[in-house]
KELUM-662658 format. One line per field, with one value per residue (C-alpha): x, y, z negated. Coordinates in steps of 0.001 Angstrom, whole numbers, m for minus. Layout:
N
X	X|...
Y	Y|...
Z	Z|...
***
This chain:
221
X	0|2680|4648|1307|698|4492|3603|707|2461|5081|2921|529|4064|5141|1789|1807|4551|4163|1150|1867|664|m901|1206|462|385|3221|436|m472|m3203|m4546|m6609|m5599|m7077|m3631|m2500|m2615|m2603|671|245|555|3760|7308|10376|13073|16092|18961|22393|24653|27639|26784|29778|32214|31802|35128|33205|30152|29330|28540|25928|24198|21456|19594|17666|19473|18171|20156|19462|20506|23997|24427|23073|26171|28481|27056|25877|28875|31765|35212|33592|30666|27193|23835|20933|17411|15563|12278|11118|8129|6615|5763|2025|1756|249|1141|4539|3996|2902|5851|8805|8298|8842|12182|13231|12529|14855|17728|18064|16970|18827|19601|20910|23028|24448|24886|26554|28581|30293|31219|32404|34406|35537|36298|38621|40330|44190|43537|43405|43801|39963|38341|35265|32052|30524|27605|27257|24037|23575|27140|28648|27072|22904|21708|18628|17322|14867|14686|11947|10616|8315|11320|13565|16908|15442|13932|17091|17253|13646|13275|16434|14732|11189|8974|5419|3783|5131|6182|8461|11164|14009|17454|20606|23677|26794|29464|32817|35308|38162|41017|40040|36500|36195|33068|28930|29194|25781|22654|18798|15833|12503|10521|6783|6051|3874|5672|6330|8780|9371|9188|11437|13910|13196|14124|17004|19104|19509|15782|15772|18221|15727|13606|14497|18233|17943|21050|21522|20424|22732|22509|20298|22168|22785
Y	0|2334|1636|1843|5290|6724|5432|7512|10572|10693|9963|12821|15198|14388|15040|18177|19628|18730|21309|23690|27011|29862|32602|35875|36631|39125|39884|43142|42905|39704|40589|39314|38784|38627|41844|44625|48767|50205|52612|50000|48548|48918|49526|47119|48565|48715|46782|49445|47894|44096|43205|45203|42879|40965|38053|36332|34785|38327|38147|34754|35772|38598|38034|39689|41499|40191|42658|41871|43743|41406|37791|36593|37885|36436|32929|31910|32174|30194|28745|26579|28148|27502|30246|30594|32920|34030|36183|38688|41842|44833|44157|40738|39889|36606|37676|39700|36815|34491|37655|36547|33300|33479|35801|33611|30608|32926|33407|29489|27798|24602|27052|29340|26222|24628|28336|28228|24973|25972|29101|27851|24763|27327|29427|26375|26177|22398|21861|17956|18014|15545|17526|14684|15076|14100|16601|18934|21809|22739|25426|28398|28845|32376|33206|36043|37676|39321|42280|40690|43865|46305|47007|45915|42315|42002|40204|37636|36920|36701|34531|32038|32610|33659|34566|34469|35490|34176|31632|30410|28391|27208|28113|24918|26607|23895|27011|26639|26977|29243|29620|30064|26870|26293|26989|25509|26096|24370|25064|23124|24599|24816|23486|23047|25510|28295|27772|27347|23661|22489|25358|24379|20670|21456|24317|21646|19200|17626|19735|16762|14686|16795|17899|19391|22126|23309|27525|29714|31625|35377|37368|38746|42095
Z	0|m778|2445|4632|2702|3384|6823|7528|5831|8012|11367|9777|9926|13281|14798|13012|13705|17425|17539|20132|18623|20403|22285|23226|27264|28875|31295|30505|32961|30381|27897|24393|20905|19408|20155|17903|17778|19658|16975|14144|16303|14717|16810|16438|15153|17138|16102|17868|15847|16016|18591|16316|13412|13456|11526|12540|9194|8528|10203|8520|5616|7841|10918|14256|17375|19957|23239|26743|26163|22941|23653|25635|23762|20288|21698|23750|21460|21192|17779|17306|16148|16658|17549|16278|18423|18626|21652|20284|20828|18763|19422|19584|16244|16380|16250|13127|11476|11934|10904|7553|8335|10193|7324|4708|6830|7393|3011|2973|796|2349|5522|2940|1884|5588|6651|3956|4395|8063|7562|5017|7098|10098|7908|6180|7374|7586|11432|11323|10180|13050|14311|14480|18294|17026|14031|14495|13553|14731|13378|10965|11747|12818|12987|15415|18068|21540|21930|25372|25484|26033|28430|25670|26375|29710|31338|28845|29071|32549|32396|30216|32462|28598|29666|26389|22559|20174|22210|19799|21535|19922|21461|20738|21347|21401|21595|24174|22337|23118|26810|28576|31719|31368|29589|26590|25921|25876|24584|23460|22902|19935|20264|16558|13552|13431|9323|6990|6514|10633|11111|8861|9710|13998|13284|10808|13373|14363|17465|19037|19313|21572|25414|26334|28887|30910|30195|32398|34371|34126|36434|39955|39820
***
């Protein structure tokens, strides 16, 4: 009985968590029940000096607003990381409602402690340390978002084709090392409740199981 009960629990979490929740349309022509007052909108506030911080694990505990200037330059680094994003808009209401939620997983403490222990193990003088290929999440965990509603992020979401917010992807940067050959990145979208728990659940290494998609190369000029 107990078996047949943790049985059904999990099956119960699995379905759960593979309910696709609902998005708000880019269409401006579509008309939407989800979107909210451009006067009640906030702007999102710029990270002028984001690319001058000389370490990234400065940037763990906080959620980041990667533009199309930044996202390259943050996600494809010689070191290991892994990317939380969430495309939104300042009137999607949806949106609204799932900030709090990727702010609560960036101070998480099972991610603190995860950041931690890389960021530590990147700065240890030990280099005979045999990386696993199989260890996910690799590298620290940031969590951030691209405003697909202004021009900062338009590139970025036409490069990953978002027509509806809030589309939440994760970004597996594997590093190149001490010289760039080739993307060493990959992506897998998230499908699941935008809450705590699934979030937590995909970003610390669940999102393996679910479909790898090549990057997408930047737009032509």
């Amino acid at each position: 009985l107990v078996l047949l009960t943790l049985s059904i629990s999990c099956v119960h979490a699995e379905q759960e968590e593979e309910i696709e929740e609902e998005t708000c349309s880019l269409d401006p022509s579509t008309a939407s029940d989800c979107a909210t007052d451009e006067s009640s909108a906030t702007t999102s506030t710029p990270y002028a000096d984001i690319l001058s911080s000389t370490n990234l694990g400065d940037l763990t505990r906080q959620v980041i607003p990667l533009t199309d200037e930044t996202f390259d330059a943050l996600t494809w680094t010689s070191q290991p990381s892994t990317w939380l994003i969430m495309f939104k808009t300042d009137a999607c209401g949806l949106c609204k409602k799932a900030k709090p939620v990727l702010e609560s997983l960036a101070v998480d403490d099972d991610i603190i402690n995860h950041n931690d222990e890389q960021i530590k193990e990147a700065d240890s003088a030990d280099k005979n340390v045999v990386e696993d290929e199989e260890q996910s999440p690799k590298g620290p965990i940031y969590i951030a978002t691209i405003d697909a509603g202004s021009w900062a992020g338009r590139d970025i979401t036409k490069r990953f084709e978002v027509d509806g917010t809030p589309h939440i992807i994760l970004i597996r940067n594997e590093g190149y090392g001490s010289v760039v050959k080739e993307e060493s990145r990959s992506y897998y979208v998230y499908r699941g409740q935008r809450a705590l728990y699934p979030l937590r659940r995909f970003v610390s290494g669940e999102f393996v199981s679910r479909k790898q998609f090549a990057m997408p190369p930047a737009l032509a000029e």
